[in-house]
C-alpha beads as a LAMMPS data file, in Angstrom:
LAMMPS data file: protein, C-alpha beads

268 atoms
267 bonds

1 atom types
1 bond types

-500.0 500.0 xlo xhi
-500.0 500.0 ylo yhi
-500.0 500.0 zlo zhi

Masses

1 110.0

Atoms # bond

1 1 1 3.012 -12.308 22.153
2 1 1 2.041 -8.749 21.539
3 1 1 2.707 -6.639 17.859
4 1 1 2.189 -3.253 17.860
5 1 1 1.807 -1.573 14.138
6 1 1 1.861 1.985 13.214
7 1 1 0.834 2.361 9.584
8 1 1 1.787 4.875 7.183
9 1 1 0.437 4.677 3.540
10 1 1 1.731 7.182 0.689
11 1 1 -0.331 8.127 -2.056
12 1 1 0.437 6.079 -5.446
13 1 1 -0.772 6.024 -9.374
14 1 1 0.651 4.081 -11.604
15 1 1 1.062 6.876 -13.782
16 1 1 2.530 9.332 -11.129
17 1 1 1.583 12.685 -11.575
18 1 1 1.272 13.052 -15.431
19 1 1 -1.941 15.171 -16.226
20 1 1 -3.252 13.424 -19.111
21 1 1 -4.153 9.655 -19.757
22 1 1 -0.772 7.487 -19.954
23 1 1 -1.288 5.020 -22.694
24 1 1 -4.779 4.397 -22.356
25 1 1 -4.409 4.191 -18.303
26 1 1 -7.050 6.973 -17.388
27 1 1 -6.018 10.230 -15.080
28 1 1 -7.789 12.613 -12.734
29 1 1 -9.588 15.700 -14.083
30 1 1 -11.339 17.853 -11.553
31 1 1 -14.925 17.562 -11.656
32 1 1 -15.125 15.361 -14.208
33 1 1 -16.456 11.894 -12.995
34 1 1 -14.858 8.403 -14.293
35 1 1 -16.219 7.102 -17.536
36 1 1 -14.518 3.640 -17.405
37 1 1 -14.460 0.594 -15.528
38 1 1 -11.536 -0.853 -13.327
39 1 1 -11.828 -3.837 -15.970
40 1 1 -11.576 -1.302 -19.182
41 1 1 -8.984 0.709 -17.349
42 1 1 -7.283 -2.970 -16.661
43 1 1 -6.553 -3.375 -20.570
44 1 1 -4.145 0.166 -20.845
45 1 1 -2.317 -1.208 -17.857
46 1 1 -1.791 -4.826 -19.767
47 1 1 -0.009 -2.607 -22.689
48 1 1 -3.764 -3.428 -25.011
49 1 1 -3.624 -7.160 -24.677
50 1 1 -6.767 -8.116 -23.673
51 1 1 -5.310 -12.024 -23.216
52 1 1 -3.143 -10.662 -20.396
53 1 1 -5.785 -8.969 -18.706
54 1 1 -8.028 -11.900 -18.511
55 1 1 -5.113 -14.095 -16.878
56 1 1 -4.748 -10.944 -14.705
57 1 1 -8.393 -10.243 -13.509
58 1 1 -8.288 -14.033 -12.867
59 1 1 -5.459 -14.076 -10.800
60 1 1 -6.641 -11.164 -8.760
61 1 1 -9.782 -12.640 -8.228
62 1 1 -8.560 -16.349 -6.933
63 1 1 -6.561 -14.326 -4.752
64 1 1 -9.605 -12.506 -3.627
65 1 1 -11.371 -15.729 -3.038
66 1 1 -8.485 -16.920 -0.623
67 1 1 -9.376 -14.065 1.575
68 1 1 -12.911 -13.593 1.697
69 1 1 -13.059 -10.639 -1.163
70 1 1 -15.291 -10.685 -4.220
71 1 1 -13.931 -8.126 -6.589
72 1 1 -15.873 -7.040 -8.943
73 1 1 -14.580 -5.074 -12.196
74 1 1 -17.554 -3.160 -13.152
75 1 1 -16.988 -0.176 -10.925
76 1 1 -16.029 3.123 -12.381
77 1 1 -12.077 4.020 -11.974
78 1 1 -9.249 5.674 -12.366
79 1 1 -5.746 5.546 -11.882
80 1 1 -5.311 8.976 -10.353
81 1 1 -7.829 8.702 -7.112
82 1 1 -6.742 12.002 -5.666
83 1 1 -10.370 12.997 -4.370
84 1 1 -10.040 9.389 -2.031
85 1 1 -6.519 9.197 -1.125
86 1 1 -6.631 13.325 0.024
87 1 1 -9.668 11.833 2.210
88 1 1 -7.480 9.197 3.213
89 1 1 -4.674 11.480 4.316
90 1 1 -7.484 13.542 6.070
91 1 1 -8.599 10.206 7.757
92 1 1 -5.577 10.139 9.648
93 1 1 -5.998 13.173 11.511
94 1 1 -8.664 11.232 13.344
95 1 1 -6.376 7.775 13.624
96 1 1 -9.285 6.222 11.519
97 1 1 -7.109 5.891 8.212
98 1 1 -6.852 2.113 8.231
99 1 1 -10.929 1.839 9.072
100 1 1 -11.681 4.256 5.907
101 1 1 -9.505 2.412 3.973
102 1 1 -11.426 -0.875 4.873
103 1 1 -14.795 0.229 4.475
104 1 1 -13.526 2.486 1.365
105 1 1 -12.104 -0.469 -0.490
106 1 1 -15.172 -2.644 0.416
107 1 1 -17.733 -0.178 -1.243
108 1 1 -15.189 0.220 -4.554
109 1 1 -13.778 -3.084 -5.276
110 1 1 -17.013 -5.237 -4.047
111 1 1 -20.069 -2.853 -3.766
112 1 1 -19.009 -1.893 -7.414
113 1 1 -19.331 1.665 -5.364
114 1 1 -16.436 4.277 -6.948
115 1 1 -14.167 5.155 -4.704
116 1 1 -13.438 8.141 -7.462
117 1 1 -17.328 9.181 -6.329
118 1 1 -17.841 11.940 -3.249
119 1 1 -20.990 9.796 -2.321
120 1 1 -18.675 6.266 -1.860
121 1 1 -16.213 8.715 0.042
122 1 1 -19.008 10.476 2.317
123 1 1 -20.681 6.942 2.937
124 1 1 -17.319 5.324 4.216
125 1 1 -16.445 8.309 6.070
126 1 1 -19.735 8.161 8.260
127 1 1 -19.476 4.556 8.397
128 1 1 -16.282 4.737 10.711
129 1 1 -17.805 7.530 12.290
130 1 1 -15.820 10.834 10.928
131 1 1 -17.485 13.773 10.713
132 1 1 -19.546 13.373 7.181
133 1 1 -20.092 17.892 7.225
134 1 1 -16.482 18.074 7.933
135 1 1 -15.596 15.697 5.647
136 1 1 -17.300 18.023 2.817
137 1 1 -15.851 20.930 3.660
138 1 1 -12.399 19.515 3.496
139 1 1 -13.069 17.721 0.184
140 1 1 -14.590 21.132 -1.153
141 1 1 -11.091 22.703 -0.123
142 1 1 -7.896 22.056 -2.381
143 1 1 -6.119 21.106 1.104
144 1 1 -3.865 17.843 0.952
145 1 1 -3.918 18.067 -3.128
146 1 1 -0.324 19.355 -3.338
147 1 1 0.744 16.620 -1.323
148 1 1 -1.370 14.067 -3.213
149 1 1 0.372 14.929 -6.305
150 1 1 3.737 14.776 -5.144
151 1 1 3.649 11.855 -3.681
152 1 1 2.915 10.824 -7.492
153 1 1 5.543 12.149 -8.825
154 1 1 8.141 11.432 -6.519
155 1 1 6.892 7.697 -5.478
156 1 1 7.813 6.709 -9.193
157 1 1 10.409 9.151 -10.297
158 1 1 12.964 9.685 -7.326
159 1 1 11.990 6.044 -5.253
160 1 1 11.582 3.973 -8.112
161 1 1 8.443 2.279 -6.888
162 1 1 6.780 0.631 -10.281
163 1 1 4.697 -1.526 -8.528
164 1 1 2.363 -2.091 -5.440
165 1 1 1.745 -2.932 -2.969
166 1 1 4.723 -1.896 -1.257
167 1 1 5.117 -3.040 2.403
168 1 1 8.149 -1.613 4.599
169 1 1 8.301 -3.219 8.078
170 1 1 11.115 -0.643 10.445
171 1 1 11.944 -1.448 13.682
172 1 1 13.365 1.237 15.738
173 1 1 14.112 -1.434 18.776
174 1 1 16.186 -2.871 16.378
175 1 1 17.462 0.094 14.331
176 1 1 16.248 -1.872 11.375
177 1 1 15.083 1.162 9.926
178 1 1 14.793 1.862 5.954
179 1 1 12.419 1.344 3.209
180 1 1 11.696 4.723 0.619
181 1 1 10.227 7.160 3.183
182 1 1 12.829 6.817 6.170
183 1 1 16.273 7.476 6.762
184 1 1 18.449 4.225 7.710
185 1 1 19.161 2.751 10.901
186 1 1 22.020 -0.059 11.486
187 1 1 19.625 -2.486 9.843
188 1 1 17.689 -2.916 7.023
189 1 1 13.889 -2.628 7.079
190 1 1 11.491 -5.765 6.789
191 1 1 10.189 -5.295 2.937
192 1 1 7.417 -7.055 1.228
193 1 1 6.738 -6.468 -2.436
194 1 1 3.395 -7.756 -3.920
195 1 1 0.132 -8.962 -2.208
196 1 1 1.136 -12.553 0.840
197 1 1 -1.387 -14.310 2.229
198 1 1 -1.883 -14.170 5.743
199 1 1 0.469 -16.940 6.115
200 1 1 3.358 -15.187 4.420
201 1 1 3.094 -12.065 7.011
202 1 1 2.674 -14.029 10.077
203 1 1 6.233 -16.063 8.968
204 1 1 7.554 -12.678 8.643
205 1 1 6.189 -11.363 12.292
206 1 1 7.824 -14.592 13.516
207 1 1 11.118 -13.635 11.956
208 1 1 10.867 -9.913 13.065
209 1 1 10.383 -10.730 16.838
210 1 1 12.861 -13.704 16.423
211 1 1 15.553 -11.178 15.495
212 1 1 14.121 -8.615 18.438
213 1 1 14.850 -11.189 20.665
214 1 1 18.550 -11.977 19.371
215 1 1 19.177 -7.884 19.443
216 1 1 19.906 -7.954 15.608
217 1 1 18.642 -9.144 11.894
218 1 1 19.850 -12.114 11.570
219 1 1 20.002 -13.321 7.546
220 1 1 19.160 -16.772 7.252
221 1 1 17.488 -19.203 5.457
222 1 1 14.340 -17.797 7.206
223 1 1 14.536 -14.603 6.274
224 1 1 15.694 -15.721 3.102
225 1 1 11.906 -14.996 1.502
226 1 1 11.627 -11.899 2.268
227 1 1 13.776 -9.388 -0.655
228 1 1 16.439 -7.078 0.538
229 1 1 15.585 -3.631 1.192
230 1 1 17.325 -1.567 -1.499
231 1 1 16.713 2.168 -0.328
232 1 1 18.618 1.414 2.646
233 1 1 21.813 0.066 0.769
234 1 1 21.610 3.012 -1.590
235 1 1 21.262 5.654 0.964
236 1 1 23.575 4.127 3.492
237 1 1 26.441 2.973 1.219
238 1 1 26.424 -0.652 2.891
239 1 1 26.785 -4.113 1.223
240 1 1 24.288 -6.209 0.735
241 1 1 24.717 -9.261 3.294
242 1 1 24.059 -12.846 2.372
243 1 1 22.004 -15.018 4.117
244 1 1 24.114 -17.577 6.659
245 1 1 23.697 -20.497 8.353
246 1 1 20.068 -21.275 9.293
247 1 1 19.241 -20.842 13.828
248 1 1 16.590 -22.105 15.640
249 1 1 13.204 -21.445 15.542
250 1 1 12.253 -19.817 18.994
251 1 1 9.488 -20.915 20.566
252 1 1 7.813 -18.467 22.142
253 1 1 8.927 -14.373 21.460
254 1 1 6.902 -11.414 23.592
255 1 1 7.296 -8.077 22.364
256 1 1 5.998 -4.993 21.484
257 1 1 7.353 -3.309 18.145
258 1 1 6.753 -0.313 15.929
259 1 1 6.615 -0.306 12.534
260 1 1 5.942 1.631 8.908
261 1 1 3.547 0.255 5.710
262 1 1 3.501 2.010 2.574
263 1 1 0.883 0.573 0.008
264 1 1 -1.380 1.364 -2.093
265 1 1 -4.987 0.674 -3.478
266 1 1 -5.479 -0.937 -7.376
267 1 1 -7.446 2.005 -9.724
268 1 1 -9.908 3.735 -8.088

Bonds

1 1 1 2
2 1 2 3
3 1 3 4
4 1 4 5
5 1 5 6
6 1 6 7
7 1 7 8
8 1 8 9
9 1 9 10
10 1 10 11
11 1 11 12
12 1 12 13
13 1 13 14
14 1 14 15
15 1 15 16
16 1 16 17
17 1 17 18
18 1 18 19
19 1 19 20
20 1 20 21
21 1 21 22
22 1 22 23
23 1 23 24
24 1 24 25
25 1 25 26
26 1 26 27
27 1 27 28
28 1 28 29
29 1 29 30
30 1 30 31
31 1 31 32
32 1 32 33
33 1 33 34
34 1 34 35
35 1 35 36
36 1 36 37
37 1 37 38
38 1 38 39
39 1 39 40
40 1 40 41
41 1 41 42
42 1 42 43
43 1 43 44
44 1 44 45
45 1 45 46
46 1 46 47
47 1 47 48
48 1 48 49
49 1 49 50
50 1 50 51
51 1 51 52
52 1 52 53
53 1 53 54
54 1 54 55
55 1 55 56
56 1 56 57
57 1 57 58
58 1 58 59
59 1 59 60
60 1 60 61
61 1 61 62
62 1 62 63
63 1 63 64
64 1 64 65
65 1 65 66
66 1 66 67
67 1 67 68
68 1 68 69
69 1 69 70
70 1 70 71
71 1 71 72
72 1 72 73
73 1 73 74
74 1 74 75
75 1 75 76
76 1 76 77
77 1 77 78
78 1 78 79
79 1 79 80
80 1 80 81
81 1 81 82
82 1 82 83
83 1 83 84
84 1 84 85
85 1 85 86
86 1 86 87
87 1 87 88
88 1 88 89
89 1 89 90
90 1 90 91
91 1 91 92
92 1 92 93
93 1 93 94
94 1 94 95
95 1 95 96
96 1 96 97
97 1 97 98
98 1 98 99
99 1 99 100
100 1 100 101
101 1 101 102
102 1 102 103
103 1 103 104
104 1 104 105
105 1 105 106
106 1 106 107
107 1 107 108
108 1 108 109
109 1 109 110
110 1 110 111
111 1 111 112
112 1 112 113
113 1 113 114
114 1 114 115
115 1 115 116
116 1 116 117
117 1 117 118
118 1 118 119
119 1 119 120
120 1 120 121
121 1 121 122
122 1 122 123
123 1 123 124
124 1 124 125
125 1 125 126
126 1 126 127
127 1 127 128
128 1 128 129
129 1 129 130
130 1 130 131
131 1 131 132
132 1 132 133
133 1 133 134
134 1 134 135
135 1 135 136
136 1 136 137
137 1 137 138
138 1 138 139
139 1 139 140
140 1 140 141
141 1 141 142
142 1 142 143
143 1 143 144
144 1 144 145
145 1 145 146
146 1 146 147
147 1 147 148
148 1 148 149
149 1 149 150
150 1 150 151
151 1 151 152
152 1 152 153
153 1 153 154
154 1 154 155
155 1 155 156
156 1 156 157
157 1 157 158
158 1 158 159
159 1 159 160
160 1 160 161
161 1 161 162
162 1 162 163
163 1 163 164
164 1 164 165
165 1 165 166
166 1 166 167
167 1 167 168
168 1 168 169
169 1 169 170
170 1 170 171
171 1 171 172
172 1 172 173
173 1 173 174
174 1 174 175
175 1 175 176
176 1 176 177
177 1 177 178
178 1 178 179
179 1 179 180
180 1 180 181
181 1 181 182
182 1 182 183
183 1 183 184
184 1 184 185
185 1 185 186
186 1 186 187
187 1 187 188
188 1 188 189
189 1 189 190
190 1 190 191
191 1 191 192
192 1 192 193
193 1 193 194
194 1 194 195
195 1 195 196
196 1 196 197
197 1 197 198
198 1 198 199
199 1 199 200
200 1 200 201
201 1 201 202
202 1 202 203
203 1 203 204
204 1 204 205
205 1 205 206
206 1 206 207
207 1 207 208
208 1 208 209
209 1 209 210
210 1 210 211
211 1 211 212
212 1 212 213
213 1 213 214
214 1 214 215
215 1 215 216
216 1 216 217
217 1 217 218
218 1 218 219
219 1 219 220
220 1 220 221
221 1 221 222
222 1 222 223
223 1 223 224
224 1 224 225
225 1 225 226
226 1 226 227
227 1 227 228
228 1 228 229
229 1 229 230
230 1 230 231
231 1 231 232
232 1 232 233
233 1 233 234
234 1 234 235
235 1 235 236
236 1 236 237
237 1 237 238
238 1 238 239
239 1 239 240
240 1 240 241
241 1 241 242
242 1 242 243
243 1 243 244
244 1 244 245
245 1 245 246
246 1 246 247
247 1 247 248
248 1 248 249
249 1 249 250
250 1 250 251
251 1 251 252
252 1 252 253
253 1 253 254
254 1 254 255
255 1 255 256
256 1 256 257
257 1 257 258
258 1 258 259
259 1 259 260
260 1 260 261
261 1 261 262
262 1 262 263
263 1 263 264
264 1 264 265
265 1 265 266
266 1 266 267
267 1 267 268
């Protein structure tokens, strides 16, 4: 069995491109270094209610726990990280965007290292082996802001994404094609809203190579988890299909598939 994933990520804030703090939720300012912690910055996002972000900071921690992360709330953030997510667009380039993000996130969410910091950035960069001079001198440039910001704007305002992470799974052997950033194909994309455990993803890679195999989504009991993919039915004027009778599980499935991701990182 063989799954072959090409991964796009968007740039996201909560607060999309509004220049000023949003209710308490802190923004970017150029040159002007965070002043509060992911856990203060937690309590604007939980409307004030400092009950709510308790139960939330421990609910992102057990799930943390599951999966071998200790997050720790103390670092400086922000809920505009343009300075990182430029970098990460930069990353790219290079095909080393999912390896900055890893060591990236590490440093910020365990290291208690800011990912809204040009050290944190600098350090991640070299440790994945990009160019830590070239890195500067791209970071010192306003290249990739633009973009940055309109991603913002138009992730929130135009796709109507409130909430992340966002996963779209397309298929072009399939034509299951959709999701926010792509135009649709005969078939829906594979979407998953909200953080799965490994589990959850490898049920859905089971389900994407058992349709591959049939030559067609198939909406069943199986796929049944997994919630409908909206942009497509929007854009494309179709129906939305019910799920049917349940098929077989298949055994064994080899295949080799593309794919898109679109997520995006908690405050940094």
């Amino acid at each position: 069995m063989a799954l072959e994933l090409n991964v796009t990520r968007h740039p996201y804030s909560f607060i999309g491109d509004a220049r000023a703090d949003a209710g308490g939720m802190p923004g970017y300012q150029k040159g002007v270094p965070p002043k509060e912690t992911w856990h203060d910055a937690l309590l604007g996002y939980m409307g004030g209610d400092p009950v709510a972000r308790a139960q939330a900071e421990a609910g992102m921690l057990a799930q943390g726990a599951a999966a071998g992360i200790q997050f720790n709330y103390d670092v400086l953030a922000q809920w505009q990280p343009v300075e990182s997510q430029r970098l990460l667009l930069w990353a790219a380039r290079s095909g080393l965007q999912e390896e900055f993000m890893s060591a990236l996130n590490r440093r910020h969410f365990e290291l208690q290292q800011s990912a809204s910091e040009r050290t944190t950035l600098l350090a991640a960069a070299r440790e994945v082996g990009l160019d830590a001079d070239a890195a500067t001198a791209f970071l010192d440039s306003s290249e990739l802001e633009d973009d940055v910001w309109r991603s913002y704007g138009r992730t929130i305002r135009e796709l109507r994404i409130h909430s992340i992470p966002l996963f779209a799974l397309s298929v072009p052997t399939l034509d299951a094609i959709g999701g926010p950033f792509r135009a649709p194909g005969a078939y829906e994309a594979y979407i998953v809203r909200g953080s799965m455990d490994a589990e959850y993803f490898l049920t859905l890679f089971e389900v994407l190579l058992r349709d591959v195999r049939a030559g067609q989504r198939v909406y069943d009991v199986r796929a049944a988890p997994y919630p409908r993919d909206e942009w497509h039915h929007q854009r494309s004027g179709t129906r939305v299909k019910t799920f049917e009778t349940p098929v077989a599980r298949d055994a064994s499935v080899v295949c080799t598939t593309g794919g898109e991701c679109n997520g995006g990182e908690c405050p940094q």
